[in-house]
Gaussian input, Z-matrix of N, CA and C with variables (Angstrom, degrees):
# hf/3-21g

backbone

0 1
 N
 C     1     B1
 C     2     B2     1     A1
 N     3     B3     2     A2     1     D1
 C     4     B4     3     A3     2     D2
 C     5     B5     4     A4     3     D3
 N     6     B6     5     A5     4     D4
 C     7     B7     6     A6     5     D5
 C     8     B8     7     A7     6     D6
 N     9     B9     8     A8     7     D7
 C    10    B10     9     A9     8     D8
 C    11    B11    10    A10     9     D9
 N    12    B12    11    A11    10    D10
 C    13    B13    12    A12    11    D11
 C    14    B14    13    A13    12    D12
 N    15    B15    14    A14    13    D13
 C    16    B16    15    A15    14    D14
 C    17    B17    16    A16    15    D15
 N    18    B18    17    A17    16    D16
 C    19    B19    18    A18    17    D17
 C    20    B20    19    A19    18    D18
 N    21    B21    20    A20    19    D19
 C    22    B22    21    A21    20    D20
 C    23    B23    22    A22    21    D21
 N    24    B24    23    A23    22    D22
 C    25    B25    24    A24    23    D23
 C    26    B26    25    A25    24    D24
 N    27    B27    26    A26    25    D25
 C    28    B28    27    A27    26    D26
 C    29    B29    28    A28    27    D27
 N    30    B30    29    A29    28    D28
 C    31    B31    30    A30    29    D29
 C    32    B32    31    A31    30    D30
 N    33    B33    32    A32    31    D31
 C    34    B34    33    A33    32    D32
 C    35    B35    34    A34    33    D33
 N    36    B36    35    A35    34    D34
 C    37    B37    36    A36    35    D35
 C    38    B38    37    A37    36    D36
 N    39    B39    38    A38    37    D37
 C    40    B40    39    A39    38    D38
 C    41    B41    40    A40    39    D39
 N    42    B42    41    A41    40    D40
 C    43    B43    42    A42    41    D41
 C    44    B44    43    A43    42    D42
 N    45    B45    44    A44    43    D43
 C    46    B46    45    A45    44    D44
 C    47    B47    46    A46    45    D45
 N    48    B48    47    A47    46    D46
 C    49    B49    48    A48    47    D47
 C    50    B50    49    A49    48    D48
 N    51    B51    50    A50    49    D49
 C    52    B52    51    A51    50    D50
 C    53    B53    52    A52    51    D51
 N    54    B54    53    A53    52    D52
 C    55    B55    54    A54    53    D53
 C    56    B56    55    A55    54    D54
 N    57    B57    56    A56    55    D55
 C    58    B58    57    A57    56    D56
 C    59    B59    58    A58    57    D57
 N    60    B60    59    A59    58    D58
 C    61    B61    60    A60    59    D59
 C    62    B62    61    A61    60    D60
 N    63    B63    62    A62    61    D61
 C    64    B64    63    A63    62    D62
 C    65    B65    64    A64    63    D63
 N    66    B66    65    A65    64    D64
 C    67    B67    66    A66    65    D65
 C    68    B68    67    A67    66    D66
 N    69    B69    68    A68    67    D67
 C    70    B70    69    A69    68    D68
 C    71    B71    70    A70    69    D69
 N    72    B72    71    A71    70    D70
 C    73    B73    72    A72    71    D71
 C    74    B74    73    A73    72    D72
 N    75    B75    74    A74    73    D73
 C    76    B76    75    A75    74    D74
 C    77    B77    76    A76    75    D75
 N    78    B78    77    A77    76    D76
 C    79    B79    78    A78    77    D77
 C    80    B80    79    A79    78    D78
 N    81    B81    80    A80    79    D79
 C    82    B82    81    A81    80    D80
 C    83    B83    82    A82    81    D81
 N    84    B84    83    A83    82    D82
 C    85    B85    84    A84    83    D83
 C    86    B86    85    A85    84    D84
 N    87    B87    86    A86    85    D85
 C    88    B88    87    A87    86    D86
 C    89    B89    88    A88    87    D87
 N    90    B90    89    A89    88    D88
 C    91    B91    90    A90    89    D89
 C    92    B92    91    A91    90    D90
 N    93    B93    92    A92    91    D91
 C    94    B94    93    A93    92    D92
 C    95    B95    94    A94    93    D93
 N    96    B96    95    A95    94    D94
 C    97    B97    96    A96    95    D95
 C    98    B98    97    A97    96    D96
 N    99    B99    98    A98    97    D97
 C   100   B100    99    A99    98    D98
 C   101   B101   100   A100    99    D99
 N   102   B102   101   A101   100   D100
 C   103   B103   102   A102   101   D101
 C   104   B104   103   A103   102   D102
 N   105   B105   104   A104   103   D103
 C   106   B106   105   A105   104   D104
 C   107   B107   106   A106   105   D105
 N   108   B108   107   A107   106   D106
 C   109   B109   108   A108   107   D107
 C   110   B110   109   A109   108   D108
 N   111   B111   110   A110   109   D109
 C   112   B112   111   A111   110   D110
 C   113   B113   112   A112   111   D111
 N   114   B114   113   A113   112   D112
 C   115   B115   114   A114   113   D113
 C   116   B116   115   A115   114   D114
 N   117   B117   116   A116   115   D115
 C   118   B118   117   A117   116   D116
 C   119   B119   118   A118   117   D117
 N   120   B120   119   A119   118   D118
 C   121   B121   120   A120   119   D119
 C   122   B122   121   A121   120   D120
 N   123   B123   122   A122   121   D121
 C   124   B124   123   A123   122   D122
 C   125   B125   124   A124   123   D123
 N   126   B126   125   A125   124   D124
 C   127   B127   126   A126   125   D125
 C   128   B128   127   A127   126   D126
 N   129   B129   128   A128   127   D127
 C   130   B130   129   A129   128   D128
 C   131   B131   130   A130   129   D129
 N   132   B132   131   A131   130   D130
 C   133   B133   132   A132   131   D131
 C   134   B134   133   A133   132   D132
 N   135   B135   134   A134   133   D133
 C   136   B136   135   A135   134   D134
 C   137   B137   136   A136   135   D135
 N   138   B138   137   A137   136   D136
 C   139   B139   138   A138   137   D137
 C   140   B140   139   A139   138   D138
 N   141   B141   140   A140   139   D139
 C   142   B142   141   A141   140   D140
 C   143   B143   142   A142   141   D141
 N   144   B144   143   A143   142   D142
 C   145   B145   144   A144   143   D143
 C   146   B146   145   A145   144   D144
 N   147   B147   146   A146   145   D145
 C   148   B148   147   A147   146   D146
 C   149   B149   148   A148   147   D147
 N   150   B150   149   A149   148   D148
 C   151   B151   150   A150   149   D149
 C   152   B152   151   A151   150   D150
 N   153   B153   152   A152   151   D151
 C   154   B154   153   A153   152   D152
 C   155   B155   154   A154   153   D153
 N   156   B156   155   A155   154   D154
 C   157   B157   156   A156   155   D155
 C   158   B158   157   A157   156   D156
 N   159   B159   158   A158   157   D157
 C   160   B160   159   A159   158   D158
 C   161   B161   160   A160   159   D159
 N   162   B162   161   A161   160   D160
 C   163   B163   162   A162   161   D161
 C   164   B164   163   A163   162   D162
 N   165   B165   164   A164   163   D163
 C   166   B166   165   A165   164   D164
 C   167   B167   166   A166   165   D165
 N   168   B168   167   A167   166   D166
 C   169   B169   168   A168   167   D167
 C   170   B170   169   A169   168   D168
 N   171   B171   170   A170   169   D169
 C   172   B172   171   A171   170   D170
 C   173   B173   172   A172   171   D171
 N   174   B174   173   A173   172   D172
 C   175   B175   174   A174   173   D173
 C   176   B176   175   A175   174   D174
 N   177   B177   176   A176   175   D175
 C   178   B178   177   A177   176   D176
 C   179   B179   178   A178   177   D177
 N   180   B180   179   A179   178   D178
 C   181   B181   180   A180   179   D179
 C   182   B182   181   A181   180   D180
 N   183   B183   182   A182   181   D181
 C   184   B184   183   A183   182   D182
 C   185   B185   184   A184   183   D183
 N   186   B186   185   A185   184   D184
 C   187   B187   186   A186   185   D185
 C   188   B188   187   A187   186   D186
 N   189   B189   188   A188   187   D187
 C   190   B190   189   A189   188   D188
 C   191   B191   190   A190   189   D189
 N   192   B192   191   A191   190   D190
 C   193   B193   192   A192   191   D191
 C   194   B194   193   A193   192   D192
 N   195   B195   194   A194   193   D193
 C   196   B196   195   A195   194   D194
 C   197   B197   196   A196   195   D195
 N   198   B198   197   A197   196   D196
 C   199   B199   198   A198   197   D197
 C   200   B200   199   A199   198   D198
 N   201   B201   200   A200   199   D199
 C   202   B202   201   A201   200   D200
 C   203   B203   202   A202   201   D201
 N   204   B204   203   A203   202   D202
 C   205   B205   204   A204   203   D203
 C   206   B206   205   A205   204   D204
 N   207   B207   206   A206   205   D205
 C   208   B208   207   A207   206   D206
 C   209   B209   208   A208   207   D207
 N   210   B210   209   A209   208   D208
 C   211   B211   210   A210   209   D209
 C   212   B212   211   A211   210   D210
 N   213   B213   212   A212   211   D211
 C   214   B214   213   A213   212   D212
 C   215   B215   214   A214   213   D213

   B1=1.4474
   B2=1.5277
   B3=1.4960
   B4=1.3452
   B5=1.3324
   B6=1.0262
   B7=1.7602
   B8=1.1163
   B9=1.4486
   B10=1.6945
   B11=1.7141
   B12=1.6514
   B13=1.2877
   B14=1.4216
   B15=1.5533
   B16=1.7106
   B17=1.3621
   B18=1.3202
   B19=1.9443
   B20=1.9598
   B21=1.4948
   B22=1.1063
   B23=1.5029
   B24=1.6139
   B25=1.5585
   B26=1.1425
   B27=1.7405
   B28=1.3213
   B29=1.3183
   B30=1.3443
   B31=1.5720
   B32=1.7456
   B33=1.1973
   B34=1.1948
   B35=2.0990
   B36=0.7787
   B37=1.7575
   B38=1.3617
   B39=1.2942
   B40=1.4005
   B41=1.4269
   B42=1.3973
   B43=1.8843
   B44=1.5567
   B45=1.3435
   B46=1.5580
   B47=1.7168
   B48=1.6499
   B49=1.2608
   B50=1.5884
   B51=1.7427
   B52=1.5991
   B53=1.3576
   B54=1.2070
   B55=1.6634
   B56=1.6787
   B57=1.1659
   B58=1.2231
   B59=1.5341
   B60=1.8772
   B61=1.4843
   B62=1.0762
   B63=1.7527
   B64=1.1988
   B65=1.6439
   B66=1.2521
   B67=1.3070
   B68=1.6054
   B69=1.2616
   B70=1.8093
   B71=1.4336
   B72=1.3168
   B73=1.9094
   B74=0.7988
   B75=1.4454
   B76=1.8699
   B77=1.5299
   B78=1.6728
   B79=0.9259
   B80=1.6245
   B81=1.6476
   B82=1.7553
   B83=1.6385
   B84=1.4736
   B85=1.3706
   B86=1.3602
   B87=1.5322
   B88=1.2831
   B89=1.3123
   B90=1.3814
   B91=1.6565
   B92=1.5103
   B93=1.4543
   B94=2.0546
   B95=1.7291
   B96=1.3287
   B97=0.8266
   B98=1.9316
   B99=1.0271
   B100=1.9673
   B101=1.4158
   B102=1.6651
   B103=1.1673
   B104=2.0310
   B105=1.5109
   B106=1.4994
   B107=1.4471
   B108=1.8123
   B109=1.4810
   B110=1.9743
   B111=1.0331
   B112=1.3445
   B113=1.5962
   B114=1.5187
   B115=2.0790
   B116=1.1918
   B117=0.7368
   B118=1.7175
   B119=1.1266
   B120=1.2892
   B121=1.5742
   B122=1.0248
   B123=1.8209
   B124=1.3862
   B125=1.2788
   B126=1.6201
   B127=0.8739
   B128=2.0641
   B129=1.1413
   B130=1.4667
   B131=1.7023
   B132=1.4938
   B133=1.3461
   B134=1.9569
   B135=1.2179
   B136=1.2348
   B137=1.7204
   B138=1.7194
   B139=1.4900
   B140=1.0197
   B141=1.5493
   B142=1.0998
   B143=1.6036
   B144=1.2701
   B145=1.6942
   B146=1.5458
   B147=1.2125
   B148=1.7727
   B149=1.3520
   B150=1.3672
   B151=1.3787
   B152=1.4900
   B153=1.2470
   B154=1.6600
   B155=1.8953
   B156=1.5570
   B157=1.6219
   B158=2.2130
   B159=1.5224
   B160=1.2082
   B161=1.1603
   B162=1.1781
   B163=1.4206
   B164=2.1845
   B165=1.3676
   B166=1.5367
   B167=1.7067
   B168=1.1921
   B169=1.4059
   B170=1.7203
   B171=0.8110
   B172=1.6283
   B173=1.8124
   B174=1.5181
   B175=1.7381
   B176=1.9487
   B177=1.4879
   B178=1.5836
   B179=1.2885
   B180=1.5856
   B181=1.1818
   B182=1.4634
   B183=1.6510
   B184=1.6925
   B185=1.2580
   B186=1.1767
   B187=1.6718
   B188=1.4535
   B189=1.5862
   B190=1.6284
   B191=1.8099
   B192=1.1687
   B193=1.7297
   B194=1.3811
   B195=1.4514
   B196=1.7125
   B197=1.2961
   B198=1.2210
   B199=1.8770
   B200=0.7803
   B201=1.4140
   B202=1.4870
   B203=1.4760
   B204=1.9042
   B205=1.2038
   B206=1.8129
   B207=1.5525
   B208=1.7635
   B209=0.8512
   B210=1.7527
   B211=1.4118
   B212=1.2330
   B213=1.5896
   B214=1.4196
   B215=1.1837
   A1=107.74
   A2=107.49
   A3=108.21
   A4=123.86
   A5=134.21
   A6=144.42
   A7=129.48
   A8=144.84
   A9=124.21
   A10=88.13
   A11=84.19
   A12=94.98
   A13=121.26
   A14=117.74
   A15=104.81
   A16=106.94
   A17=112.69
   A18=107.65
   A19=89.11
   A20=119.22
   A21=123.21
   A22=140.92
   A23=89.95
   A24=94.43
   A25=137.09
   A26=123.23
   A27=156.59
   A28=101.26
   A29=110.75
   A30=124.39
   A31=114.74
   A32=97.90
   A33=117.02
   A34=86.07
   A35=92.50
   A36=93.47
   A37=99.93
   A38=114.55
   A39=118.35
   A40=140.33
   A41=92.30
   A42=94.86
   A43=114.05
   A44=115.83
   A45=122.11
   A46=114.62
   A47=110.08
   A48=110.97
   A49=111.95
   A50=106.42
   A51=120.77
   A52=106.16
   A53=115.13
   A54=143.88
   A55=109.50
   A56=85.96
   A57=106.87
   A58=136.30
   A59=92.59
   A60=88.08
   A61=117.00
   A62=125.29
   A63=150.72
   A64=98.47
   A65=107.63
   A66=107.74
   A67=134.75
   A68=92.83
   A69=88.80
   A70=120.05
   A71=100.29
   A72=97.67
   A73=97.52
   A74=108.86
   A75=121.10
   A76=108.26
   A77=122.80
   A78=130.69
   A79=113.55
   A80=121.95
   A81=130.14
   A82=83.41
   A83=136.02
   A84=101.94
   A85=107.65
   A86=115.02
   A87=138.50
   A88=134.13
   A89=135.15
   A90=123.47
   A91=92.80
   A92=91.70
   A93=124.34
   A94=82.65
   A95=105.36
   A96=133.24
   A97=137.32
   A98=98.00
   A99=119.19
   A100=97.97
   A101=107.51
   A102=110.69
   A103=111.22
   A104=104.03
   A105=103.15
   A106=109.52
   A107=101.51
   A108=114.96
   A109=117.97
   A110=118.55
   A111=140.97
   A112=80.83
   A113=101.92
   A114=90.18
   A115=114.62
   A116=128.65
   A117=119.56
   A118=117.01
   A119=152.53
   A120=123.73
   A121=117.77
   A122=108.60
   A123=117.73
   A124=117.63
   A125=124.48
   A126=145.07
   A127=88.02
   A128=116.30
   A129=123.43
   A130=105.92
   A131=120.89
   A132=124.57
   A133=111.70
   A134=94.28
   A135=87.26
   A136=125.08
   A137=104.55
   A138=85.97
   A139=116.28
   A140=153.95
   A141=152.04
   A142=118.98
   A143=90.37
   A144=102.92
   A145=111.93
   A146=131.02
   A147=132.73
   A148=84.67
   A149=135.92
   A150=117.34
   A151=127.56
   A152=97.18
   A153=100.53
   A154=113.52
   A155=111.77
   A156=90.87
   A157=86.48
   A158=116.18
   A159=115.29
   A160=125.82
   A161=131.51
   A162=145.68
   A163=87.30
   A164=116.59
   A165=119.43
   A166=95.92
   A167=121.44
   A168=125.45
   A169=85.24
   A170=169.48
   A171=145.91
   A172=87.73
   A173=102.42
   A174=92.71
   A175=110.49
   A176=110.30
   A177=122.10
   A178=96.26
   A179=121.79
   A180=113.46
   A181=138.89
   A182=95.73
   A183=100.24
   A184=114.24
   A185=123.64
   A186=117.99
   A187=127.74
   A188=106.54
   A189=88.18
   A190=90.25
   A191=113.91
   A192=103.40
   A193=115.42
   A194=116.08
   A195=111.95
   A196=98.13
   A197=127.24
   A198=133.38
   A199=101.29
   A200=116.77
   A201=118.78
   A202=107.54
   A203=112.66
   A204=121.63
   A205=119.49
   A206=103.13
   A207=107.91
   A208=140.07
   A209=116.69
   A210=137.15
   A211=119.11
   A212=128.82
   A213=124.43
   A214=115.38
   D1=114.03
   D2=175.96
   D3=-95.95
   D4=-40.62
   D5=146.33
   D6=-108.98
   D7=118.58
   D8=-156.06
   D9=-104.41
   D10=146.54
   D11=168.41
   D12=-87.24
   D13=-173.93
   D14=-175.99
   D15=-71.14
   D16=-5.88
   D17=-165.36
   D18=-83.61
   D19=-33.29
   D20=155.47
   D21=-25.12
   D22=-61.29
   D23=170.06
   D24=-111.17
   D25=13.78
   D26=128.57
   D27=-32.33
   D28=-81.88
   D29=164.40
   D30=-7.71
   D31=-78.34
   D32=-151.82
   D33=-71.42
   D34=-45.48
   D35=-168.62
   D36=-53.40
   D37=-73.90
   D38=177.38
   D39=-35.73
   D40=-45.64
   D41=163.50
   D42=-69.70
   D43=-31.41
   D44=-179.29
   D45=-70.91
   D46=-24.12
   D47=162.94
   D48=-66.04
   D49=-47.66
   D50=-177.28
   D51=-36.33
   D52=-47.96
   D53=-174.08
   D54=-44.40
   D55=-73.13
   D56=177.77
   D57=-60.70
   D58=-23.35
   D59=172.52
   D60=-125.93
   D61=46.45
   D62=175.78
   D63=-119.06
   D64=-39.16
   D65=168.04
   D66=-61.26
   D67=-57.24
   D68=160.55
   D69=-50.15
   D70=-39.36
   D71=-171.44
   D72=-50.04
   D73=-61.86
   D74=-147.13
   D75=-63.11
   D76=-72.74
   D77=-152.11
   D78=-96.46
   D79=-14.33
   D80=-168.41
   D81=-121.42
   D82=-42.88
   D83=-175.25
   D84=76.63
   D85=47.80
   D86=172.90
   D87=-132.78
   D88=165.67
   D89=-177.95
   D90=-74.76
   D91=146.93
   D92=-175.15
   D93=-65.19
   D94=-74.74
   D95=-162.76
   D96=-57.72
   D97=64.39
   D98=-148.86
   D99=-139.22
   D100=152.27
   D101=168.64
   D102=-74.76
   D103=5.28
   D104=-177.82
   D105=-72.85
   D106=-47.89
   D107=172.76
   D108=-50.05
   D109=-30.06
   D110=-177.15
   D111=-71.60
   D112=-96.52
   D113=-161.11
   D114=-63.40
   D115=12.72
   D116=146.69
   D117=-107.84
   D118=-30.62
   D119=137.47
   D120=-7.31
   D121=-78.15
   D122=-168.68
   D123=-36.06
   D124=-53.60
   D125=-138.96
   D126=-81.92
   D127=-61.66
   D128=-172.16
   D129=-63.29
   D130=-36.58
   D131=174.64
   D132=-60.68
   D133=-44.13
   D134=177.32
   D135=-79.52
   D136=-24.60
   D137=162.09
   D138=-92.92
   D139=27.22
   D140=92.99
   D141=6.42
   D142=-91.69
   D143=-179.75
   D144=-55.22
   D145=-30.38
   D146=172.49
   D147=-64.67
   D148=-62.47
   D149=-162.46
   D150=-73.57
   D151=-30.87
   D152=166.94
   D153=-68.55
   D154=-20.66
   D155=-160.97
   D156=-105.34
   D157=-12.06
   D158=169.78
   D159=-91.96
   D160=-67.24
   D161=-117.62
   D162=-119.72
   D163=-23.63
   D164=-163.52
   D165=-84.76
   D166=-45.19
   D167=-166.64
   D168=-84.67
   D169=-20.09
   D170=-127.73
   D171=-136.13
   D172=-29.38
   D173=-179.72
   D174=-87.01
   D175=-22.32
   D176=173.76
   D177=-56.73
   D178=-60.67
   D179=-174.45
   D180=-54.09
   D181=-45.46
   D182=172.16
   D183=-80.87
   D184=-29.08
   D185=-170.11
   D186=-69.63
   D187=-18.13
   D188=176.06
   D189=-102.22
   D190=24.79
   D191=160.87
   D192=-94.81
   D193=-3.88
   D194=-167.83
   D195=-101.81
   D196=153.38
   D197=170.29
   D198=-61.72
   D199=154.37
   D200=152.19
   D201=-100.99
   D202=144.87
   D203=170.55
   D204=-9.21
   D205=-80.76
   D206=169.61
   D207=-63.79
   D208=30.02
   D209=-176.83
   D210=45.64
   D211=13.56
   D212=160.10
   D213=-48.63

């Protein structure tokens, strides 16, 4: 991913809200539905997208240069 488009970071926001407000249910036993669920979406959508537009291309690149353990 070289520039995300808005369907990109819609994307990314939205599932990070999804995230977030499956999480309260599930694991805090709280309303989905809060501005808490909102900043933390945000918060997970956006490192989402840092990781998809940083950290995804820079590991493709190095990783099939390193050995693997069983010398394949």
């Amino acid at each position: 991913m070289s520039m995300p488009t808005t369907q990109d970071v819609m994307d990314a926001i939205l599932r990070g809200v999804a995230i977030a407000a499956v999480n309260r249910a599930v694991f805090e036993r709280k309303a989905i539905f809060s501005m808490a669920s909102v900043n933390q979406g945000l918060r997970l959508g956006g490192a989402s997208l840092v990781y998809d537009l940083a950290v995804r291309p820079t590991v493709k690149q190095v990783l099939p240069q390193l050995p693997l353990p069983n010398g394949k």
